[in-house]
DOFI-372894 format. One record per residue: y, z, x of N, C-alpha, C, O in turn; residue number from 1. Coordinates in steps of 0.02 Angstrom, whole numbers, plus 50000, padded with zeros to 5 digits. Last residue first. Example, Ala and Ser with C-alpha at 12.3 -4.5 7.8 and 13.67 -1.06 7.14 Angstrom:
<recs>
nyy;nzz;nxx;cayy;cazz;caxx;cyy;czz;cxx;oyy;ozz;oxx;num
49888;50354;50642;49947;50357;50684;50002;50394;50645;50057;50402;50670;2 .
49716;50390;50660;49775;50390;50615;49835;50390;50660;49834;50423;50712;1 .
</recs>
This chain:
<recs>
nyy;nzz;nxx;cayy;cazz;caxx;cyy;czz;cxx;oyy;ozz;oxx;num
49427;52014;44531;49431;52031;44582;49422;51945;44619;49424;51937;44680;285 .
49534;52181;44417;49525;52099;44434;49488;52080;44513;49507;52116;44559;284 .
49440;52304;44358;49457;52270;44390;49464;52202;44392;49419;52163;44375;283 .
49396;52390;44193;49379;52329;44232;49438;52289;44277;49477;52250;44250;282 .
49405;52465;44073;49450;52482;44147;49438;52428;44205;49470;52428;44258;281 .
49369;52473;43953;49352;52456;44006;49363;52505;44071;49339;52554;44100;280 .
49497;52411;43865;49489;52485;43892;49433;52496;43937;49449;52543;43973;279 .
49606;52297;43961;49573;52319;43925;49512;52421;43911;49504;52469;43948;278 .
49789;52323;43953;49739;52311;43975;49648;52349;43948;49636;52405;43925;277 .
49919;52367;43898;49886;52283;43884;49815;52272;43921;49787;52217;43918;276 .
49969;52488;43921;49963;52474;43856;49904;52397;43874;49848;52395;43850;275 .
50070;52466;44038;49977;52476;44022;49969;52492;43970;49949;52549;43980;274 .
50183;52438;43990;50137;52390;44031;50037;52398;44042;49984;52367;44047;273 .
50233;52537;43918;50228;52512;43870;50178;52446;43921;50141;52410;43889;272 .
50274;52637;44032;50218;52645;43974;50202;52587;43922;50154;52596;43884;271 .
50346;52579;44092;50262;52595;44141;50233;52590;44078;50184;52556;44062;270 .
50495;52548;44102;50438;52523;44038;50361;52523;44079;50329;52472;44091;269 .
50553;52602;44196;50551;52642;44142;50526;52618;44087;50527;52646;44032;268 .
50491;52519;44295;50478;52601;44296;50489;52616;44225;50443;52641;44192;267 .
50564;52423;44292;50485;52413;44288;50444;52491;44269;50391;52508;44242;266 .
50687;52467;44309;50672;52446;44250;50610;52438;44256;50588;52453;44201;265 .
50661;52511;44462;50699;52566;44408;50683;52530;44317;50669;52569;44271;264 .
50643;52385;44521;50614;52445;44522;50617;52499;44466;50569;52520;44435;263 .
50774;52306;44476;50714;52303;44449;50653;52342;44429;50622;52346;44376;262 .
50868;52395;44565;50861;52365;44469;50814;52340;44460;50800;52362;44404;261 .
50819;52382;44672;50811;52443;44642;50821;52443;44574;50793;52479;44533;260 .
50863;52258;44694;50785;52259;44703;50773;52326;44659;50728;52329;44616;259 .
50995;52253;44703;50941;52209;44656;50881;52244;44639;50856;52255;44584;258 .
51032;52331;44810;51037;52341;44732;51005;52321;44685;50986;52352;44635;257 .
50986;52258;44905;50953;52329;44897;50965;52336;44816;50922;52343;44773;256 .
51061;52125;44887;50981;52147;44888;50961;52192;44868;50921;52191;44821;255 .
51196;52197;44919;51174;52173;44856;51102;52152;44833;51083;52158;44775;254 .
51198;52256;45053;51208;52312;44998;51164;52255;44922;51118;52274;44887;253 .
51127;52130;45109;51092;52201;45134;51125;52252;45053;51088;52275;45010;252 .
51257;52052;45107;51178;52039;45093;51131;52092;45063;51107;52094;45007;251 .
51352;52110;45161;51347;52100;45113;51281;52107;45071;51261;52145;45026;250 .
51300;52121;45313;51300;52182;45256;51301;52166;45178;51266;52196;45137;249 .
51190;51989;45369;51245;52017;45326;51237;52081;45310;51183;52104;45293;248 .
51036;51956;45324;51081;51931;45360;51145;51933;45316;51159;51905;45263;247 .
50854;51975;45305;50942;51976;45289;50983;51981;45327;50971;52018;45375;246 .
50721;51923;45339;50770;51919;45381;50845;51919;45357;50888;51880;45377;245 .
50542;51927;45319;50592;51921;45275;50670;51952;45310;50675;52013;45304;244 .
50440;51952;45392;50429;51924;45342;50501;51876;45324;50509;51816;45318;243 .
50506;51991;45613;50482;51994;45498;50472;51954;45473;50482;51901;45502;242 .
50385;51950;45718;50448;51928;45690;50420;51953;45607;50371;51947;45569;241 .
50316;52003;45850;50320;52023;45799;50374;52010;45746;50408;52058;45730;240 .
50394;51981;45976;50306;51971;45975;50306;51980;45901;50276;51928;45889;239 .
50537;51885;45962;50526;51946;45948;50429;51949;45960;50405;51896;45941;238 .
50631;51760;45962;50587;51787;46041;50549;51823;46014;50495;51805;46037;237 .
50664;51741;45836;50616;51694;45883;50567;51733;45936;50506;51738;45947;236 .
50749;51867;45822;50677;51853;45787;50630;51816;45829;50577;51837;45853;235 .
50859;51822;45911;50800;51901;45894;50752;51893;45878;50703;51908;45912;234 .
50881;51711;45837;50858;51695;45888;50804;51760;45924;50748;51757;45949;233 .
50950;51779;45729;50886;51726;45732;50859;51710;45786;50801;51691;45781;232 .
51049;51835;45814;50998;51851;45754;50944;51825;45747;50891;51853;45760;231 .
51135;51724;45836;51112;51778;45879;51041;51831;45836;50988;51850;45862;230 .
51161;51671;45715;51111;51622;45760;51097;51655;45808;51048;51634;45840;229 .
51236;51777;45671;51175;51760;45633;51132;51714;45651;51078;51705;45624;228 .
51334;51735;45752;51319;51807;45744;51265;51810;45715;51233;51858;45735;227 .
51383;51624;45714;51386;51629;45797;51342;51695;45774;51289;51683;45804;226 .
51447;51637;45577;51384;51604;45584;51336;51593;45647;51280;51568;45647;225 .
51501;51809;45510;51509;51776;45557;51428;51737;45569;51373;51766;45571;224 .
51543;51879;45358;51450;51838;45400;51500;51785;45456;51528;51733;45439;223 .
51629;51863;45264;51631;51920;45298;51595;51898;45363;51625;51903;45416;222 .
51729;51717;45228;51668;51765;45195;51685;51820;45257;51737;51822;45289;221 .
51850;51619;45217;51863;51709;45261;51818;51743;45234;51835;51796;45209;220 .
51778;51521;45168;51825;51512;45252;51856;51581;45257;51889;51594;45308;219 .
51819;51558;45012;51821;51498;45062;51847;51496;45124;51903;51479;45142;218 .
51886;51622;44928;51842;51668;44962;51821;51616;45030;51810;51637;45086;217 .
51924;51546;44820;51984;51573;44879;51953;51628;44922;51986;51673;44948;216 .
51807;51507;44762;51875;51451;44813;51894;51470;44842;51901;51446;44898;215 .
51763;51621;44707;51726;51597;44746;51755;51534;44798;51735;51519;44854;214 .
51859;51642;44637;51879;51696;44678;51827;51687;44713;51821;51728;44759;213 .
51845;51538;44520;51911;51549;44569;51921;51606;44638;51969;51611;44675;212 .
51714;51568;44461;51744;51494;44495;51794;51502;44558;51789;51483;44616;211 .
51739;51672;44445;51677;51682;44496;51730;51618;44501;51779;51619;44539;210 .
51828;51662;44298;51854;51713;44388;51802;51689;44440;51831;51686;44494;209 .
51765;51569;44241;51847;51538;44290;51863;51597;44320;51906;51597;44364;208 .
51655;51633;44194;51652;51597;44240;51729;51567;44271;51733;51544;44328;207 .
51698;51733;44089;51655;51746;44115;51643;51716;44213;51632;51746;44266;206 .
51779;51648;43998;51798;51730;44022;51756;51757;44074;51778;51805;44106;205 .
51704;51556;43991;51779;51558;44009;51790;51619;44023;51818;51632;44076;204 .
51611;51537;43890;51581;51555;43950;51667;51560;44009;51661;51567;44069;203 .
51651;51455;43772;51607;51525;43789;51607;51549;43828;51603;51609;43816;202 .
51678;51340;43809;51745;51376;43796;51695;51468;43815;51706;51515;43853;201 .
51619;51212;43911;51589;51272;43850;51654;51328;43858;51671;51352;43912;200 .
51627;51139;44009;51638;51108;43947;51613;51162;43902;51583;51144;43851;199 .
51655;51103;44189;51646;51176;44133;51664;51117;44078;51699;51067;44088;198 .
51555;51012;44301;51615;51026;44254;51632;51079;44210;51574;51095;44194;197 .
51441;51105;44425;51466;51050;44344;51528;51071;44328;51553;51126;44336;196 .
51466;51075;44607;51503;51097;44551;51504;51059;44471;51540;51013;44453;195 .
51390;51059;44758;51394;51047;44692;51432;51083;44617;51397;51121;44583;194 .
51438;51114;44912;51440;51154;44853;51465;51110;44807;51525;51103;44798;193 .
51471;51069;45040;51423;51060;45035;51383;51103;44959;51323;51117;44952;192 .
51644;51100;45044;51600;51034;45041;51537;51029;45030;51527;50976;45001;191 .
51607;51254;45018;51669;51190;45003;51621;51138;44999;51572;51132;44962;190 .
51525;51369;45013;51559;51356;44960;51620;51300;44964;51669;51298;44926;189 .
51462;51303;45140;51422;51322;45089;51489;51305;45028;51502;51250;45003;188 .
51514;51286;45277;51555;51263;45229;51505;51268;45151;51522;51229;45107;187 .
51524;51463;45348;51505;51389;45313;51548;51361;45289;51605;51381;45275;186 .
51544;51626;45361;51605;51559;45350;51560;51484;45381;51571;51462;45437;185 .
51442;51688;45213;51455;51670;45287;51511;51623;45286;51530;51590;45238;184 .
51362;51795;45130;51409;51753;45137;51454;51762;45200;51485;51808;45227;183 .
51189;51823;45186;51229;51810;45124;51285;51775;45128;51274;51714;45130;182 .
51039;51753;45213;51098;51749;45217;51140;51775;45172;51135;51754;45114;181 .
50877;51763;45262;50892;51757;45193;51005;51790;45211;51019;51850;45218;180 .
50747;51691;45299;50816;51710;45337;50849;51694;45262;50849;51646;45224;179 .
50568;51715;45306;50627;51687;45298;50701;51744;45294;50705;51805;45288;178 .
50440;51667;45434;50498;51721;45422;50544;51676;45358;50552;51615;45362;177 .
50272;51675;45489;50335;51644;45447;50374;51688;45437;50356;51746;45430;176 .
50169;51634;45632;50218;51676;45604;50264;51630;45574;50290;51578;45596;175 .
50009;51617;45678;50068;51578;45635;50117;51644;45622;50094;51698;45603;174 .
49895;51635;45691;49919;51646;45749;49998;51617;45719;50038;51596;45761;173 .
49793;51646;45577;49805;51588;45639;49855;51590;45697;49854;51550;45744;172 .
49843;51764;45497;49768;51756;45553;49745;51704;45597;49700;51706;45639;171 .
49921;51700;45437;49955;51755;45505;49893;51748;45545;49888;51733;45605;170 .
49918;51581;45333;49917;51570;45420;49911;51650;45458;49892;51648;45517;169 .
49935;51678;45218;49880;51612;45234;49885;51616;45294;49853;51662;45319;168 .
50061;51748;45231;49969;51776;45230;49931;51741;45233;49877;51762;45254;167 .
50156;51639;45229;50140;51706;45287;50056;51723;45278;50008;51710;45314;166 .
50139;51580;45109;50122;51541;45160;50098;51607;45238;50049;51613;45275;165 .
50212;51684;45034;50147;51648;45029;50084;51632;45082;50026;51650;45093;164 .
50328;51692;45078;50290;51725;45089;50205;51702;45065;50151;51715;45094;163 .
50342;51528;45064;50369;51574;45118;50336;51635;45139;50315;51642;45196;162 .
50370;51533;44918;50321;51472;44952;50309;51513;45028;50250;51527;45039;161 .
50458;51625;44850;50377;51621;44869;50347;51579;44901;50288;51591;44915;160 .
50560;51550;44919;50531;51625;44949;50464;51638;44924;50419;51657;44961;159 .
50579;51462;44849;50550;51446;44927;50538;51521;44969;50516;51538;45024;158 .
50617;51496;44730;50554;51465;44755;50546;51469;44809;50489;51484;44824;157 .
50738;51584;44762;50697;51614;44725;50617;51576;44751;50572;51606;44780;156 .
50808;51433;44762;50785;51499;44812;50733;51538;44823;50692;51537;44870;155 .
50813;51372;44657;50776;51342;44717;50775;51389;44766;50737;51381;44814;154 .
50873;51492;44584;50801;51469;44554;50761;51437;44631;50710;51457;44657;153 .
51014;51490;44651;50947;51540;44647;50879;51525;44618;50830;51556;44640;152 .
51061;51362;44595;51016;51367;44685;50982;51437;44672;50921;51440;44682;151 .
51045;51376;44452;50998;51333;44488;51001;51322;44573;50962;51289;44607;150 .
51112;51493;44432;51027;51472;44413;51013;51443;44471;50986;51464;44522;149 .
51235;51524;44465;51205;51511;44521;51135;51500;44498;51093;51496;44543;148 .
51299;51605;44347;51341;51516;44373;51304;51511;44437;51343;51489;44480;147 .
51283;51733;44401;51299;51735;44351;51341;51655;44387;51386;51648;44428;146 .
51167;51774;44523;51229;51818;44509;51247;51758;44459;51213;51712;44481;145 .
51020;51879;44594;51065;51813;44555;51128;51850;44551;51145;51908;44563;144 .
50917;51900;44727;50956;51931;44693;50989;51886;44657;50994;51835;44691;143 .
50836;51818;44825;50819;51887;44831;50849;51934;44754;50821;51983;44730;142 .
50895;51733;44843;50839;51697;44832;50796;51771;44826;50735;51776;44822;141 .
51017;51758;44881;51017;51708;44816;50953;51692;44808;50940;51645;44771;140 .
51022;51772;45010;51039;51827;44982;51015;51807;44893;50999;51851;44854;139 .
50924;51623;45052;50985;51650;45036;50969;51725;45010;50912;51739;44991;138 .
50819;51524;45176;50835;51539;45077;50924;51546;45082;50967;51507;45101;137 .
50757;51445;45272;50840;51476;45287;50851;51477;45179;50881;51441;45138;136 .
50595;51494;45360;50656;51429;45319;50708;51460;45296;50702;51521;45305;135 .
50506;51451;45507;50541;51489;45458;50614;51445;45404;50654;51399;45408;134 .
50367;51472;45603;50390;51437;45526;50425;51466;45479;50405;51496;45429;133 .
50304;51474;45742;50342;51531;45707;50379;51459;45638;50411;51408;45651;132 .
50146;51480;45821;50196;51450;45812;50225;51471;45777;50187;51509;45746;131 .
49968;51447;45835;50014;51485;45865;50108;51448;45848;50122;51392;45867;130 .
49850;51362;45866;49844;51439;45844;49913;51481;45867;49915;51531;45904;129 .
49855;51235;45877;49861;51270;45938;49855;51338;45915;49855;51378;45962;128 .
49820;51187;45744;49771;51179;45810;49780;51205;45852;49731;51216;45888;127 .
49936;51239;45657;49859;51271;45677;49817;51272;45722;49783;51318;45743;126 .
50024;51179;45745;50028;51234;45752;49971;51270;45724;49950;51322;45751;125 .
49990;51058;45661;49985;51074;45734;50012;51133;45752;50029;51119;45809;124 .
50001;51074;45526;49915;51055;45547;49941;51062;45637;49894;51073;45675;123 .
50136;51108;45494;50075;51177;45512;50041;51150;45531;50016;51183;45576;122 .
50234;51010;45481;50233;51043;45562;50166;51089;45574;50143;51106;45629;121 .
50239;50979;45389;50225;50924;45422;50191;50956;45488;50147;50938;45527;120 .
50257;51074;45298;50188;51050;45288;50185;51000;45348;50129;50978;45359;119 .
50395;51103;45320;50322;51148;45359;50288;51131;45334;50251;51180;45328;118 .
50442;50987;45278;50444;51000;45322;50406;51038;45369;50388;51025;45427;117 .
50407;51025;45132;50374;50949;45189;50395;50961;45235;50350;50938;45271;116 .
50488;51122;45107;50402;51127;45101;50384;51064;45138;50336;51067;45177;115 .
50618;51068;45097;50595;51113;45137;50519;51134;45142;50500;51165;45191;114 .
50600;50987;45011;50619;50966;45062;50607;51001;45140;50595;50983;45198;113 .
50575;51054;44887;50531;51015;44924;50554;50991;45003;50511;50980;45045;112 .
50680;51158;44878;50637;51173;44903;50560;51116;44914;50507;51132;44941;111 .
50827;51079;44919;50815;51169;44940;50743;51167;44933;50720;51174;44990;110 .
50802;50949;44881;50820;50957;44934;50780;51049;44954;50731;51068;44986;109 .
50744;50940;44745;50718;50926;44791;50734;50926;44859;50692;50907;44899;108 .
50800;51077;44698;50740;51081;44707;50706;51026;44759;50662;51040;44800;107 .
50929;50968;44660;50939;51050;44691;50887;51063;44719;50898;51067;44779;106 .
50897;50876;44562;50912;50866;44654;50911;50959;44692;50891;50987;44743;105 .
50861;50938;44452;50789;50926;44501;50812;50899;44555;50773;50890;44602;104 .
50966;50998;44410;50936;51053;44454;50853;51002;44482;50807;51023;44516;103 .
51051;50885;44393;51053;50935;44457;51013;50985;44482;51011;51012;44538;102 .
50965;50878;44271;50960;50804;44339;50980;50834;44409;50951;50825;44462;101 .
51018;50932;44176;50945;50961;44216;50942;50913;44272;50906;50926;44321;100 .
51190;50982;44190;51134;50935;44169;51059;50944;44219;51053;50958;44279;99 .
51268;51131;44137;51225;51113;44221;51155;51053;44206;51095;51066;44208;98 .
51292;51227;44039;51323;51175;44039;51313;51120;44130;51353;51085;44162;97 .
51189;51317;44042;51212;51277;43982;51247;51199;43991;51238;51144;43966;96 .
51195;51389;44193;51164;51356;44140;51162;51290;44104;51144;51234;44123;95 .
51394;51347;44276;51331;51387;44214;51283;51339;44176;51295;51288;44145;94 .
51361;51320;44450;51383;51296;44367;51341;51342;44311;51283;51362;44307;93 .
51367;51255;44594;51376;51285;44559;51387;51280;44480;51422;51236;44455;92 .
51229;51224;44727;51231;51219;44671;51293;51247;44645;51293;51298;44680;91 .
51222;51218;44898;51219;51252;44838;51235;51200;44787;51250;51142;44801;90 .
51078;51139;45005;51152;51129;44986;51150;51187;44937;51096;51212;44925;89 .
50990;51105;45159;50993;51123;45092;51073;51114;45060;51119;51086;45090;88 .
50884;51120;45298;50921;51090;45260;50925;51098;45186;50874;51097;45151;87 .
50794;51225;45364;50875;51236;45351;50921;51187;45322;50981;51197;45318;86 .
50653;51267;45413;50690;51227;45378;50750;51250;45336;50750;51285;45286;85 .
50627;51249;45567;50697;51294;45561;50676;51236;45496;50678;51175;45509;84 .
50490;51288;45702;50532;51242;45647;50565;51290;45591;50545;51345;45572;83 .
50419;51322;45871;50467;51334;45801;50498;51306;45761;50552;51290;45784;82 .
50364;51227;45954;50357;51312;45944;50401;51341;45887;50399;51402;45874;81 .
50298;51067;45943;50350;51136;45901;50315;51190;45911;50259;51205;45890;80 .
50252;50975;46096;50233;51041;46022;50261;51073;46021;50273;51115;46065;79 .
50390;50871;46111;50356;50888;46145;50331;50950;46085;50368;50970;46040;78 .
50408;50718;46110;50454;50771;46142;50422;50830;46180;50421;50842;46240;77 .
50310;50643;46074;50363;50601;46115;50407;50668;46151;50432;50667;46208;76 .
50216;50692;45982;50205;50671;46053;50256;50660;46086;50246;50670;46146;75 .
50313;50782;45907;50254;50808;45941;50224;50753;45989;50205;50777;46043;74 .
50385;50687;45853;50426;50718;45904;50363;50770;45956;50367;50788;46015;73 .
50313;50607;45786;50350;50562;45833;50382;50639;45876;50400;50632;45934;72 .
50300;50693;45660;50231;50660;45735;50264;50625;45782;50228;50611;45830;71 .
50404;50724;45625;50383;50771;45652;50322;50744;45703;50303;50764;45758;70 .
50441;50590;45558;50468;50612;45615;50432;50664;45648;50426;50653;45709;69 .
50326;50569;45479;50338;50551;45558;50376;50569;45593;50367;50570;45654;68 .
50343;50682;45396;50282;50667;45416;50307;50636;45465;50315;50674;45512;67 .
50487;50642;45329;50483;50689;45361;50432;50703;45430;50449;50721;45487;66 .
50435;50493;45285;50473;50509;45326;50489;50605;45387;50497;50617;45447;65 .
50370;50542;45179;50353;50503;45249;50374;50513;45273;50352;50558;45308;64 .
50456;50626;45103;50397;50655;45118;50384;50615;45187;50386;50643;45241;63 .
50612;50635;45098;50572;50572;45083;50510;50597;45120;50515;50585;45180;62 .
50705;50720;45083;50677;50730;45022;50633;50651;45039;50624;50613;44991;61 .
50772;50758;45218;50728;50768;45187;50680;50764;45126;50628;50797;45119;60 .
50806;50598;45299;50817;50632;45229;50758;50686;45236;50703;50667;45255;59 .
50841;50591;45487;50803;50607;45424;50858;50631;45360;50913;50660;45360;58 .
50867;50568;45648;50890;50535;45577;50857;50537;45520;50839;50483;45496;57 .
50853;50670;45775;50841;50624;45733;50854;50617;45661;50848;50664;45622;56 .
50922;50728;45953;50916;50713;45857;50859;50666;45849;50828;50634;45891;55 .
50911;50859;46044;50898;50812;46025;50888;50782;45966;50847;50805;45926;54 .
50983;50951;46164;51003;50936;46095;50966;50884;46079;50993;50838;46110;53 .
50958;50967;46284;50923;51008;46248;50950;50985;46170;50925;51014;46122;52 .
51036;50883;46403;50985;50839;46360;50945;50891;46308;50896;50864;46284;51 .
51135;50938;46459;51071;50942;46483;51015;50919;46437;50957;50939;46439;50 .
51242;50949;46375;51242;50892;46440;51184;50878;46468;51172;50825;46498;49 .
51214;50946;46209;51206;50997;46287;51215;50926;46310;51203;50871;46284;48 .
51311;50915;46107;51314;50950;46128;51293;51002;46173;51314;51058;46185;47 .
51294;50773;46086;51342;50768;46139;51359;50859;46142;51411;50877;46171;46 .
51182;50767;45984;51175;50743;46068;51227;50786;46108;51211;50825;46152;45 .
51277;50768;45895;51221;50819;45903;51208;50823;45952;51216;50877;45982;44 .
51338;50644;45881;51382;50709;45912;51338;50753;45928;51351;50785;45979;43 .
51241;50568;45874;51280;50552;45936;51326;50617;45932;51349;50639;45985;42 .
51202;50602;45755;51157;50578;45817;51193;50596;45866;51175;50643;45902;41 .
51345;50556;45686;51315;50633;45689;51235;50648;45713;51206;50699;45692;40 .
51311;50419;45686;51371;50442;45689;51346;50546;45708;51337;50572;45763;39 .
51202;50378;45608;51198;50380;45677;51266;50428;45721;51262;50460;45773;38 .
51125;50515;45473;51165;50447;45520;51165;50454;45592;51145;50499;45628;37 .
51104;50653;45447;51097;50592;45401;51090;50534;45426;51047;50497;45402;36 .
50995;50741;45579;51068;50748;45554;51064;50652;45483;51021;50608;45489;35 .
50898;50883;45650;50899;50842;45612;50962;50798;45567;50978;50827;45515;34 .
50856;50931;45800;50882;50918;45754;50906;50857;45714;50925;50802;45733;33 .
50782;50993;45911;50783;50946;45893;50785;50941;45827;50734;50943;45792;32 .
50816;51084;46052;50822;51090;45987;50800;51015;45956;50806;50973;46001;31 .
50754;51195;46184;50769;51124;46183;50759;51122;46096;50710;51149;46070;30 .
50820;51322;46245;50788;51288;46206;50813;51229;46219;50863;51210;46249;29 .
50952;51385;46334;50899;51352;46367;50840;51320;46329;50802;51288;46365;28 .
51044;51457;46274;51000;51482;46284;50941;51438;46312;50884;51460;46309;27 .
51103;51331;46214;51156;51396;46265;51097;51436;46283;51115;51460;46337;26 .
51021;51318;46093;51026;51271;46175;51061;51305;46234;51043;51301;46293;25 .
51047;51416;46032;50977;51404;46065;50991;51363;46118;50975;51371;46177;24 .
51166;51405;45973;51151;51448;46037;51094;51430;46051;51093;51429;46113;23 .
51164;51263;45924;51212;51282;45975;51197;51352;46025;51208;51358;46085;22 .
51083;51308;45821;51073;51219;45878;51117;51254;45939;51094;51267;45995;21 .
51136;51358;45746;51087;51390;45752;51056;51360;45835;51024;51384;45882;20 .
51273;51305;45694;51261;51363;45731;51190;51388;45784;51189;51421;45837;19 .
51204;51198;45640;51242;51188;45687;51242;51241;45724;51218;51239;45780;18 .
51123;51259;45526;51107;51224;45572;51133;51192;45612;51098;51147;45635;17 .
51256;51349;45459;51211;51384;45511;51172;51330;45545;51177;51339;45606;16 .
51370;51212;45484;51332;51253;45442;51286;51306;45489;51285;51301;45550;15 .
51306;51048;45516;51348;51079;45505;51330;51158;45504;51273;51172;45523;14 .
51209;50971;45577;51279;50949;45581;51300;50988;45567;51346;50993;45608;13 .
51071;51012;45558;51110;51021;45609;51186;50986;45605;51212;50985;45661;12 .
50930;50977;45470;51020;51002;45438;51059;51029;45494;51088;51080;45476;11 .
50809;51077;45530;50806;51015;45486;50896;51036;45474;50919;51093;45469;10 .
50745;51092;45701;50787;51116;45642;50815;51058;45585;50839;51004;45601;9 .
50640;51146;45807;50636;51091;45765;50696;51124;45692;50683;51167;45649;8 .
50602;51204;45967;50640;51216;45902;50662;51157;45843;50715;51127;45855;7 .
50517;51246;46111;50542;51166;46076;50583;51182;45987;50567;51133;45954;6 .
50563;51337;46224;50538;51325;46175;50574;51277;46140;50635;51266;46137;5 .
50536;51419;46378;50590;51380;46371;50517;51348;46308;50458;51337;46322;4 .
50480;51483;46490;50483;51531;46425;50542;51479;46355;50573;51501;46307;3 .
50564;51445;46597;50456;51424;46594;50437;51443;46521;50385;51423;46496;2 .
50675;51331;46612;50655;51401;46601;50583;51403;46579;50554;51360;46546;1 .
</recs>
């Protein structure tokens, strides 16, 4: 297909980066994804006949590594028109009781992992002035909810890194989006969902309902993942792709809410915020 684009997705075995692999290639992309082993190489592969599936064997959290693979696939495959960073995991646990060691794996997967990845890929998509860089946050990176710090925190980051990054490049011809999800049938809340132990009696009333009604929510979320790789793929094609890409109603009602709680509290302390500046009136510039 002449309109036919190279797609670079980090976390394809499972998950929306399975989803995401699967229609693009049904769509004539050529994907090249990213999976732990050889074992899940060979299935990645074995999902176009037409050779559009293509793996390779990366951690993200090993900076080199990331770096070559991405130079090994720009000559050998062929220049990313789009990179998907989508490898990540959740977190669950309160605070308090969530040893800090999880939250610097949490960060280095969700958001270094994901920053080397589009650091690997922008110096060539600058040179060509042109290319779409998007990374897969969460509804969780927009809004919290109570035993989720620490993937909302690594969320939370990569959305600024994300929009950030948008206003640096747009004048290069760069488009960034991020795809911000809410709850989907993944395996997010099973297998690929860290859990601390509970050891604080405090927090019992609070956390063994989310605990329990986040298990049995497992595998019937609302977010069809076929439906949100149709989505994304909107975007891809789009001359004009958003900033920022919710996904879900869910999503959509609990964002909005967020956001207007804030709005609404920033509002009703106006007065006490300018209070702090000098009298002057002197601009920052």
């Amino acid at each position: 297909m002449s309109d036919q684009k190279n797609i670079f997705i980090t976390g394809v075995s499972s998950g929306f980066g399975r989803a995401f692999a699967t229609r693009f290639t049904a769509a004539g992309h050529r994907v090249i994804g990213t999976v732990r082993n050889d074992e899940a190489a060979a299935a990645f592969a074995a999902l176009s006949p037409d050779g559009l599936a293509v793996p390779r064997i990366l951690d993200v959290t090993d900076d080199d590594a990331v770096s070559s693979t991405v130079a090994d696939v720009e000559a050998n495959v062929g220049p990313l028109d789009v990179v998907i960073a989508n490898a990540g995991y959740g977190h669950e646990g309160v605070f308090e009781e969530s040893p800090l060691s999880e939250l610097r794996r949490q960060f280095d997967v969700n958001v270094f992992g994901a920053a080397a990845t589009l650091h690997a890929a922008l110096p060539y998509m600058r040179e060509r002035r042109r290319g779409h860089l998007m990374g897969v946050t969460s509804m969780g990176g927009l809004m919290t909810v109570p035993g989720m710090a620490y993937y909302c925190g690594s969320k939370f980051a990569l959305e600024g890194i994300l929009e950030s990054l948008g206003k640096e490049v747009k004048h290069l011809g760069i488009h960034v989006t991020a795809i911000e999800p809410g709850s989907f049938r993944t395996d997010w809340a099973g297998r690929s969902m860290i859990r601390s132990e509970r050891s604080i009696a405090d927090y019992d009333e609070l956390m063994n309902p989310i605990r329990e009604n986040r298990l049995r929510a497992n595998g019937n979320q609302l977010g069809n993942p076929e439906k949100a790789a149709d989505a994304v793929l909107t975007v891809i094609e789009s001359p004009e792709p958003p900033a920022h890409l919710v996904l879900g109603s869910d999503a959509l009602r609990l964002v909005s809410t967020a956001r207007a709680a804030v709005d609404a509290e920033i509002e009703a302390w106006r007065d006490l915020t300018v209070t702090t500046d000098f009298p002057d009136g002197a601009q920052l510039r």
